[in-house]
C-alpha positions in Angstrom: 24.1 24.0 33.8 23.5 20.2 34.3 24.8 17.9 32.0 21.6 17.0 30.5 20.4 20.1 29.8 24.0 20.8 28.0 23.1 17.5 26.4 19.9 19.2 25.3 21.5 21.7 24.1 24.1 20.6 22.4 21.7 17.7 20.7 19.4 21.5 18.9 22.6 23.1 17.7 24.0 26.5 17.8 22.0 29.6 17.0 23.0 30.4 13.7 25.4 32.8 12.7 25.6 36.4 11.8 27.3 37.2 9.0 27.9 41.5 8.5 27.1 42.4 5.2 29.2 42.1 2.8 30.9 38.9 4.6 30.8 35.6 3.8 31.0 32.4 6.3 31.8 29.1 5.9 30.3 27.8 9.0 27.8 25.1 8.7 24.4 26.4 8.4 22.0 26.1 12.0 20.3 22.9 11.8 16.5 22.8 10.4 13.7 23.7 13.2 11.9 20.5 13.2 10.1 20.8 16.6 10.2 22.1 20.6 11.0 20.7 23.4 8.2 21.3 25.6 9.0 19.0 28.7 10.7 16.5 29.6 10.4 13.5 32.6 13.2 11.8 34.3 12.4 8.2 35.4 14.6 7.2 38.4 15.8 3.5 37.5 18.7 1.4 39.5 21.6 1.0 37.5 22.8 -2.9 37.0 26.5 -2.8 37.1 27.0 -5.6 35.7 25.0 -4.4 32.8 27.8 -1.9 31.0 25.6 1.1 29.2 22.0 1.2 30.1 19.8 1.2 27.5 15.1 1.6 27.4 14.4 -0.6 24.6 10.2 0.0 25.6 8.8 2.6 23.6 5.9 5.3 24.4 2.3 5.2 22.8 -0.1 7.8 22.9 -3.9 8.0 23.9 -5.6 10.0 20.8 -8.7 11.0 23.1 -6.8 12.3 26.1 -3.0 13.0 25.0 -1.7 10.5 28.0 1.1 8.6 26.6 1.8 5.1 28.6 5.7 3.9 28.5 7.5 1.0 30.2 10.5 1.0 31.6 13.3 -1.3 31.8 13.3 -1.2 35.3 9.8 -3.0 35.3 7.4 0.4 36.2 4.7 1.1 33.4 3.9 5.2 33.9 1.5 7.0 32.6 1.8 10.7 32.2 -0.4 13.8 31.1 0.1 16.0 28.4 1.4 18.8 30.3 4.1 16.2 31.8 2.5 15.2 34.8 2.3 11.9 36.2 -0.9 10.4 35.9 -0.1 6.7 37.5 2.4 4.4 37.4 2.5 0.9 38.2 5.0 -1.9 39.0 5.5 -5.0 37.4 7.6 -7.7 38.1 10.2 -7.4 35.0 10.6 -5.1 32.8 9.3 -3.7 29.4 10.9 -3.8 26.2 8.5 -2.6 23.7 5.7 -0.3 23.6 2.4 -1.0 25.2 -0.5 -1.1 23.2 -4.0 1.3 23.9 -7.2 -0.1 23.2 -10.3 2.6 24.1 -10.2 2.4 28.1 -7.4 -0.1 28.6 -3.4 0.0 28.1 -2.1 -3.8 26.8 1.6 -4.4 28.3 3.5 -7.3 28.0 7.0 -7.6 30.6 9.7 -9.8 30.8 8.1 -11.5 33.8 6.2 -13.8 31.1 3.3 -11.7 32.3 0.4 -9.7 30.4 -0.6 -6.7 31.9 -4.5 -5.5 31.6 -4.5 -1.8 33.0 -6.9 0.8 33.5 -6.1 3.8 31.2 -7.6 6.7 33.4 -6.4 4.8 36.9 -3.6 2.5 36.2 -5.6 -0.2 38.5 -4.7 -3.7 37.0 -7.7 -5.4 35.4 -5.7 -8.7 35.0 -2.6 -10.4 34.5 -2.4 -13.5 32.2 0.6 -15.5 33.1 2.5 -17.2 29.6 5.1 -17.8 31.6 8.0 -16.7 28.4 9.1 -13.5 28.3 7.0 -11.3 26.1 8.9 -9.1 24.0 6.6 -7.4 21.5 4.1 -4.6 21.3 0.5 -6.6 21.0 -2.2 -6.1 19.0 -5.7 -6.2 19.7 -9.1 -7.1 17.5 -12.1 -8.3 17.6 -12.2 -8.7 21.7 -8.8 -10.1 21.8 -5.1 -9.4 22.5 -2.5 -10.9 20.5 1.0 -10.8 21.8 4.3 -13.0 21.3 6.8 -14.4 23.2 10.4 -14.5 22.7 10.2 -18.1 21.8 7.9 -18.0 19.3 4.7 -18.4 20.7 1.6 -16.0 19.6 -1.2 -15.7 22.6 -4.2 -14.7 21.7 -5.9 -13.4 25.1 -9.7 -12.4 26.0 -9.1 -8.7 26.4 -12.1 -8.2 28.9 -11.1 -11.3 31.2 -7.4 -12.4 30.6 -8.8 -15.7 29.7 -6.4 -17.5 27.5 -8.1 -18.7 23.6 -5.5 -20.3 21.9 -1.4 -20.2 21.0 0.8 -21.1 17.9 4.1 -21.9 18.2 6.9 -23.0 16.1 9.7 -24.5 17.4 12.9 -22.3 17.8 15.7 -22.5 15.8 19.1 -23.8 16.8 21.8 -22.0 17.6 22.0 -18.2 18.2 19.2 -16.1 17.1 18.8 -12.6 17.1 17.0 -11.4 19.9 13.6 -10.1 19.2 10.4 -10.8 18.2 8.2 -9.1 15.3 5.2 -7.4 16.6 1.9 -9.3 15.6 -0.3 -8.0 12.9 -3.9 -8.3 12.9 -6.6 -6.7 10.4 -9.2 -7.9 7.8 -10.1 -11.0 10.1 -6.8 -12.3 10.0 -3.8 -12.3 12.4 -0.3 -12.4 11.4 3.1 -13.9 13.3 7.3 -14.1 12.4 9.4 -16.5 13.7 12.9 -17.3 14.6 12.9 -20.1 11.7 12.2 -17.7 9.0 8.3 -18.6 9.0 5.3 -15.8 8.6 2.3 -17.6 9.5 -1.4 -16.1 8.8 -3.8 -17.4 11.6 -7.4 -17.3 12.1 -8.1 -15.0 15.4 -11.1 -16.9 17.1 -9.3 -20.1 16.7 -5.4 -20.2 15.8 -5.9 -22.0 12.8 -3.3 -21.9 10.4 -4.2 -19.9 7.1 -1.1 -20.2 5.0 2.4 -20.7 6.4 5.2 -19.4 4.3 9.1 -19.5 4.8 10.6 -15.8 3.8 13.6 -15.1 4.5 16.7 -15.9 2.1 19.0 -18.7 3.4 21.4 -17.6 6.0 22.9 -18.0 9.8 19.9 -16.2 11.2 16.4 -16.1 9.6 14.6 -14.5 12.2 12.0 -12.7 10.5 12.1 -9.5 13.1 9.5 -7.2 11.8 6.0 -7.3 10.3 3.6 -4.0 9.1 -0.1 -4.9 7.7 -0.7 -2.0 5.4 -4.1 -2.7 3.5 -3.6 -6.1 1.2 -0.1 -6.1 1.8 1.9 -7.6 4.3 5.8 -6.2 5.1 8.3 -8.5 6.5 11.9 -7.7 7.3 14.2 -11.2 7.8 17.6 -10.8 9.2 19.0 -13.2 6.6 18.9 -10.8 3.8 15.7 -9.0 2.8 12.1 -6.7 2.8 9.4 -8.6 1.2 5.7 -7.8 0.6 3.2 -10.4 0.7 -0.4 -10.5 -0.4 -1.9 -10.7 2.7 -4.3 -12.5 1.8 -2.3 -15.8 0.7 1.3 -15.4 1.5 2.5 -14.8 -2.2 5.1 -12.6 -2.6 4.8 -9.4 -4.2 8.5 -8.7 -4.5 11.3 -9.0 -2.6 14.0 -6.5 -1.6 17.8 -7.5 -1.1 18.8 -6.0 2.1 21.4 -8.2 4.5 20.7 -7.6 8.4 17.2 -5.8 7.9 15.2 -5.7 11.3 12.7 -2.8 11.6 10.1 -1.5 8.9 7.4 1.2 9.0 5.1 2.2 6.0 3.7 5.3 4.7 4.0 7.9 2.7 4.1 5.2 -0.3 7.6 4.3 1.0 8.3 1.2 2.8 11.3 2.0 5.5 13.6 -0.9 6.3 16.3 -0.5 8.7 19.4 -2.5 8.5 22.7 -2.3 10.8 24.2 -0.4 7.8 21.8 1.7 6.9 18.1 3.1 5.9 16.6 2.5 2.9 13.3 4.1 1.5 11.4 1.5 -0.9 8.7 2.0 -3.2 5.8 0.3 -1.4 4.5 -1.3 -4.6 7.3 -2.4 -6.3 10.0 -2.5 -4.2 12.3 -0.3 -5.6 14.6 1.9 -3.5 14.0 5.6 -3.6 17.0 6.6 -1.6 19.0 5.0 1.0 20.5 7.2 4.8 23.6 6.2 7.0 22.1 4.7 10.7 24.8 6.5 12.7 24.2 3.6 15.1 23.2 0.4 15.8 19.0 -0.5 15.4 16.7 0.4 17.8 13.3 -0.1 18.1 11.3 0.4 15.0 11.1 3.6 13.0 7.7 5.5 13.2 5.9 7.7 10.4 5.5 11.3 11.8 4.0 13.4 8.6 6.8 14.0 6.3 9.5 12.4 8.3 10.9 9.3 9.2 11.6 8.7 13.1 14.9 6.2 13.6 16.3 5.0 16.7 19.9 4.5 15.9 20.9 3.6 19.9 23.6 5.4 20.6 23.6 7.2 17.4 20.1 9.0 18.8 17.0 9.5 17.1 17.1 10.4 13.3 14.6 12.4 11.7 14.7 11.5 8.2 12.8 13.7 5.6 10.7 10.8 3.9 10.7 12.4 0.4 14.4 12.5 0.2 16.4 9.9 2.8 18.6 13.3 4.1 18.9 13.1 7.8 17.8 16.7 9.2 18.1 16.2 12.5 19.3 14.1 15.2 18.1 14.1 18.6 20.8 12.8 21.3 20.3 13.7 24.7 23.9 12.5 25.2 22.7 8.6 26.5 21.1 7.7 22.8 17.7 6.5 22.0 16.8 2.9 21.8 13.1 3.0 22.5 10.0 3.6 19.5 9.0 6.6 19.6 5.4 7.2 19.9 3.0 10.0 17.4 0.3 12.0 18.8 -1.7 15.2 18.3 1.2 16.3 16.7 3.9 15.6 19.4 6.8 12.8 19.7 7.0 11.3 22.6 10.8 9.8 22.8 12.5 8.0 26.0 15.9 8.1 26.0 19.1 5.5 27.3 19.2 7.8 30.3 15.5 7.6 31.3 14.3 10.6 30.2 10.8 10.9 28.6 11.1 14.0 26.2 7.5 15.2 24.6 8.6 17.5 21.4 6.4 19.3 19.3 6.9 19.6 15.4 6.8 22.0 13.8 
C-alpha cells in the first residue's frame, strides 16, 4: 500500500468495532461518516529545497453549470479538471498561485505571483488576456458589473475590464512599516459598491466605475500588526477580521460599526448559517452574526490556512498541518479531520454537493458529503 493511500486511510479512521453481546468496549467510537472520497488527482510540482515543507496555499473553485473545478498551483500551472477527475486543461503561468481563482459565466479570473492577471477560457483554458500590475497578486478577485477587482500584496485594488484586460482605475494606500503579516483580504463587491483591507488597518468602500473613495475607516484595535486580512459582504453588513485584535461588522453602507468582537490574531472569516466564523492562530470561534456574541469556540489543531468555507451544516477549516476541520456549525465540535498526511493549506471549494480540497502534497481530493 503506498503511503498516501495509508495516509488516506488513516486520515477516515478505523471501521468501528464489534462488541459481542453482553461486552462492553471502551474504544473510541468510529468517527462520524461526513462524506466519500470519490477521486483524487496528483499534481506533479518540483520541490524547492531550500523551501523546508511544501505547502498549496491556492485554493479550488467550482463551475455550478458544468461541475469543473479550476485550482492553481504553487508551482505556477492553473488546471482545470472534470467532475469525474479528468483533466480538462491546464495552463502555465509564470509564478505561482496562492489563492483561489474566481469563475465568472465563461471565463476563470486568476491572479499569480508574476504580478500578472490571468483571463482564461473556462471550456478551453486558451488565455483571453493577461493584465500586467506588475505586484504580486495574492487574493481571490471579484467580479461585477463588467469588471474584475483584484489586490495586490502591497495594497493596491485593480479594477480590470473583464472582456479586454484594460486597466480602469487602482487605490492604494501606502504600506505600513515594518513587518506585516503576509496576505491580502480578498475584495468585496455587491450593491454598487466595492470593498478593500489594507496593511494599515484601513477598509475602504470605493465606487466600481471610478475608484472613488466612499468612506474610509481605520478598524482594527491598536497593535504591532493591523493588517486587516479578511473581508465577507453578507447583505448590509460588511465582516472584517484585523490581526491586531478583532471581528467587526460594519454597515456596509457607511462604515459604522455594528459591533466589535475581541479576538487577538484573527485572519480568516466566512458567514452563514447566522454565525460569523473567525479564525484565529488559537482557535475558531462561532459569532452571532448580528450581535456579535460567541456561540461556541473549537481548537485550530494548526496554524491558519486559507479561509474557512460554509458547506451546509458544517464549517470547512484549513488548519495547515493540522488538515482540514469539519466543524459542525450548530455546535463548534470538530467531527472530522481530513489529513492526507502533508496538511491542507489551500480553500477549499463547494459544489453540487462535493468539496474539492488540495492538499500540502499536491493532491486534489473531490469528496462527497454525505
Amino acid at each position: 500500500m503506498g503511503a498516501l493511500a495509508l495516509a488516506v486511510l488513516l486520515a477516515a479512521g478505523p471501521p468501528a468495532p464489534r462488541t459481542p453481546a453482553g461486552l462492553e468496549t471502551r474504544l473510541a467510537p468510529a468517527p462520524v461518516d461526513l462524506y466519500t472520497i470519490l477521486w483524487h488527482h496528483l499534481f506533479e510540482g518540483p520541490a524547492d529545497p531550500l523551501a523546508g515543507e511544501p505547502i498549496e496555499p491556492g485554493g479550488a473553485s467550482v463551475d455550478p453549470a458544468s461541475g469543473l473545478v479550476v485550482v492553481g498551483t504553487r508551482d505556477g500551472w492553473l488546471h482545470a479538471i472534470g467532475p469525474d477527475g479528468r483533466v480538462a486543461w491546464e495552463l502555465r503561468a509564470e509564478g505561482g498561485f496562492s489563492a483561489p481563482p474566481a469563475i465568472d459565466g465563461d471565463a476563470v479570473y486568476a491572479g499569480s505571483s508574476d504580478g500578472s492577471l490571468y483571463a482564461v477560457e473556462l471550456k478551453t483554458g486558451k488565455v483571453r488576456w493577461r493584465y500586467q500590475a506588475k505586484e504580486e497578486l495574492g487574493t481571490r478577485p471579484a467580479v461585477a458589473g463588467g469588471t474584475v477587482f483584484v489586490a495586490s500584496l502591497a495594497d493596491t485594488l485593480y479594477a480590470v475590464d473583464a472582456r479586454t484586460g484594460a486597466w480602469k482605475w487602482h487605490h492604494r494606500r501606502e504600506p505600513r512599516g515594518g513587518f506585516t503579516i503576509r496576505g491580502a483580504a480578498w475584495p468585496q463587491a455587491g450593491d454598487g459598491t466595492v470593498y478593500a483591507g489594507y496593511s494599515d488597518g484601513f477598509v475602504a468602500a470605493l465606487d466600481p466605475d471610478t475608484g472613488q473613495v466612499r468612506w474610509e475607516r481605520q478598524v482594527a484595535p491598536p497593535g504591532d500588526h493591523l493588517d486587516v486580512d479578511a473581508l465577507v459582504l453578507d447583505g448590509t453588513r460588511l465582516y472584517a477580521a484585523a490581526f491586531s485584535g478583532a471581528v467587526l461588522a460594519l454597515e456596509a453602507s457607511t462604515g459604522e460599526t455594528v459591533w466589535q468582537f475581541k479576538a487577538p490574531g484573527a485572519c480568516r472569516l466566512a458567514v452563514g448559517r447566522g454565525l460569523v466564523v473567525a479564525v484565529t492562530p488559537n482557535g475558531v470561534y462561532g459569532l452571532a452574526a448580528g450581535g456579535g456574541q460567541a456561540a461556541w469556540s473549537a481548537p485550530l489543531g494548526g496554524a491558519p490556512g486559507g479561509n474557512p468555507v460554509m458547506a451546509g451544516k458544517w464549517v470547512l477549516v484549513p488548519a495547515i498541518e493540522g488538515g482540514l476541520r469539519f466543524i459542525e456549525a450548530a455546535s463548534g465540535r470538530t467531527l472530522r479531520v481530513l489529513d492526507p498526511g502533508t496538511g491542507v493549506t489551500a480553500t477549499p471549494g463547494v459544489g453540487g454537493g462535493r468539496v474539492y480540497v488540495i492538499s500540502n502534497g499536491g493532491d486534489l481530493f473531490a469528496l462527497e458529503l454525505s
